[in-house]
C-alpha positions as CSV (number, residue, x, y, z in Angstrom):
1,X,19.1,4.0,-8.9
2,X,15.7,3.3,-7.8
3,X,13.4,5.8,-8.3
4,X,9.5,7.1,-8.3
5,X,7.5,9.8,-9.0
6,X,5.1,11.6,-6.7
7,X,2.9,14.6,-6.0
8,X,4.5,16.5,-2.7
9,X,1.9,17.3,-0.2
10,X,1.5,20.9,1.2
11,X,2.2,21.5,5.0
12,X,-1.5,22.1,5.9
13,X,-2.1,18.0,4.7
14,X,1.5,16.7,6.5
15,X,0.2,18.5,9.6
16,X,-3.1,16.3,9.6
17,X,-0.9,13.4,8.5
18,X,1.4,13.9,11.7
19,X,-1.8,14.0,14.0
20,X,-3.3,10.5,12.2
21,X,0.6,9.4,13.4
22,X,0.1,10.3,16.6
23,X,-3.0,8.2,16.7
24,X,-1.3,5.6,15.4
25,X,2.5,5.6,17.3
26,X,1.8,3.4,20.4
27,X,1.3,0.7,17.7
28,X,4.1,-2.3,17.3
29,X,5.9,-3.2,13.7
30,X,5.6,0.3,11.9
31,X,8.3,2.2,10.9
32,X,7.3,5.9,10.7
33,X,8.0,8.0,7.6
34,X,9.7,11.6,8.5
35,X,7.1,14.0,7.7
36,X,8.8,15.6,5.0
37,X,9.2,12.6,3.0
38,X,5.4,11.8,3.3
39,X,3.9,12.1,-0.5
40,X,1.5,10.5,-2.8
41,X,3.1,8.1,-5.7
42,X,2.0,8.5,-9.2
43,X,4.6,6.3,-10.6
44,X,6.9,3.4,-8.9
45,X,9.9,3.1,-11.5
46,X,12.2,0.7,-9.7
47,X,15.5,0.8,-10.7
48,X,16.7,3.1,-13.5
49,X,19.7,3.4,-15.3
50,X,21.2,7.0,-14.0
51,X,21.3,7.5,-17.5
52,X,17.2,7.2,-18.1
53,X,17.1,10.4,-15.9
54,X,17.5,13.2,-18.8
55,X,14.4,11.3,-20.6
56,X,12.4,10.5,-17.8
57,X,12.7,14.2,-16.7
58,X,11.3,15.2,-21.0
59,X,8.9,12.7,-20.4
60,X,7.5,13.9,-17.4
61,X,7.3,17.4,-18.7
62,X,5.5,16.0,-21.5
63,X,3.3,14.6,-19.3
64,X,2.4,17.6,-17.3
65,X,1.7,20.2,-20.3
66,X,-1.3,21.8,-19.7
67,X,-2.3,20.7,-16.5
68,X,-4.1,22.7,-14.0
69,X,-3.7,22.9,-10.3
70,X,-5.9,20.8,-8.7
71,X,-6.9,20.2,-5.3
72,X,-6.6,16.6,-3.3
73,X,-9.4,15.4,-0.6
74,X,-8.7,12.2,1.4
75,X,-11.7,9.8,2.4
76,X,-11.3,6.5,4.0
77,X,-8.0,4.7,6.0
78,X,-6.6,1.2,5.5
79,X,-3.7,-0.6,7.0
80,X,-1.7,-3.5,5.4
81,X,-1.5,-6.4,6.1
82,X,-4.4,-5.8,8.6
83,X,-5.3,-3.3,11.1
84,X,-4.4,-5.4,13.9
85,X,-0.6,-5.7,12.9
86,X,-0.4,-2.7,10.3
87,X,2.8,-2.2,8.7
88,X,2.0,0.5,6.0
89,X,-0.9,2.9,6.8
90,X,-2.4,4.1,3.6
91,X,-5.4,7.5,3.0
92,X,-7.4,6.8,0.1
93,X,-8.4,10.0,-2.6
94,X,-11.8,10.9,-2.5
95,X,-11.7,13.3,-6.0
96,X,-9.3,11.0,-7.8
97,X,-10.2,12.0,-11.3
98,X,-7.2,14.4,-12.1
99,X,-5.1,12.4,-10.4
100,X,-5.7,8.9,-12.3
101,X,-5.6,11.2,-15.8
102,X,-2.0,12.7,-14.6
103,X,-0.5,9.1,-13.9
104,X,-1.9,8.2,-17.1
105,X,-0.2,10.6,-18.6
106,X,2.9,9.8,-17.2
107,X,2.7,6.6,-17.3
108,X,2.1,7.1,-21.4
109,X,5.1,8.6,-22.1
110,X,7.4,6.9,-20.2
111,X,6.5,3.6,-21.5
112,X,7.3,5.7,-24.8
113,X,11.1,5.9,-23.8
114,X,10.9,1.8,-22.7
115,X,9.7,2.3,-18.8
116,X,6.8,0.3,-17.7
């Protein structure tokens, strides 16, 4: 099963996300994500043994003990490979700080139960 772990994004953000689309659509070569399944990765686990998923679900609870809600502002836009064929369109974080510590974190106790 191949799996990841992410931070959904509230409706406000995937409503600004759909209008940057918009900007975007007439553009060749992109496939567009559905708006619901728009999100921000902490963690890219490839695939996992279905039987991982009990410890990977402790681990993240582990990982997320005592933290606070925090707020996420976007600054800057990037395409890969290149903005005149892009294939993935990417937002970078402005105030990454809790961010970065939470996939720390995560990243930390999984690699406890053998996931890098």
């Amino acid at each position: 099963m191949r799996l990841f772990i992410a931070i959904s994004l509230n409706s406000q953000l995937q409503q600004k996300l759909t209008e940057l689309q918009e900007k975007f659509r007439a553009r060749k070569g992109i496939r567009w994500v559905k708006l619901q399944n728009i999100h921000l990765t902490l963690n890219f686990l490839g695939e996992v043994d279905e039987q991982k998923i009990p410890l990977i679900k402790k681990a993240m609870q582990k990982a997320t003990r005592g933290v606070s809600p925090f707020s996420l502002s976007f600054d800057g836009l990037g395409t890969f490979p290149n903005l005149k064929a892009p294939r993935v369109i990417w937002l970078g974080l402005k105030s990454e700080k809790e961010v970065v510590s939470l996939q720390q974190r995560l990243e930390k106790e999984l690699s406890r139960i053998g996931i890098k």
